[in-house]
N, C-alpha and C positions, 0 to 999 in steps of 0.2 A: 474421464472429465477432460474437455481442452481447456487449454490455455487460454487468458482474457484477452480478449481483441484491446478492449480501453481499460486503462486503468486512473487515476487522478489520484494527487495527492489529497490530504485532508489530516489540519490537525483536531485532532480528539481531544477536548477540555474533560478535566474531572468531572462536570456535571453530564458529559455526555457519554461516558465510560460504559453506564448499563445500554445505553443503547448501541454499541459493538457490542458485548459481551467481553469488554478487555476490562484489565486490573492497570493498565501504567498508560500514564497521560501521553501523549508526542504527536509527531508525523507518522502517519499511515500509509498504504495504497490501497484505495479501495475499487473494487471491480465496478461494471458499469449495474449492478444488481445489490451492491451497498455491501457485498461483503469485504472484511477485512483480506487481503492480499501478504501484505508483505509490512514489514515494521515491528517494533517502534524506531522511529528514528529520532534524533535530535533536532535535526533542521529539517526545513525544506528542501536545502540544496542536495542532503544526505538522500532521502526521497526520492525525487525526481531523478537522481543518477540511479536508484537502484530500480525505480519503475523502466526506465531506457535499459539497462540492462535484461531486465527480464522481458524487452518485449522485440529487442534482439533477435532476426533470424538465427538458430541453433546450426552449425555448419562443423560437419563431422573432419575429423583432421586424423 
């Protein structure tokens, strides 16, 4: 499986829980295909640093 080209942040409310398939409310990163990525986070800014992070060239050291 590759890695996601786009990803976006997006917070998930309690009523919209079933529809990720998650159990705790927050900040998510969802792929360009609506799946769950990466999270929960507590803020957006928490988020958006970790969608940057993972979408990071990988450079072997």
């Amino acid at each position: 499986m590759s890695d996601p080209k786009d990803l976006i942040a997006l917070h998930v409310a309690t009523e919209d829980l079933e529809d990720y398939s998650l159990t705790q409310i927050g900040w998510y990163a969802v792929d360009d295909g609506g799946k769950v990525v990466l999270g929960p986070f507590e803020s957006l800014a928490q988020c958006d640093r970790a969608i940057r992070e993972r979408l990071l060239p990988r450079t072997g050291v």
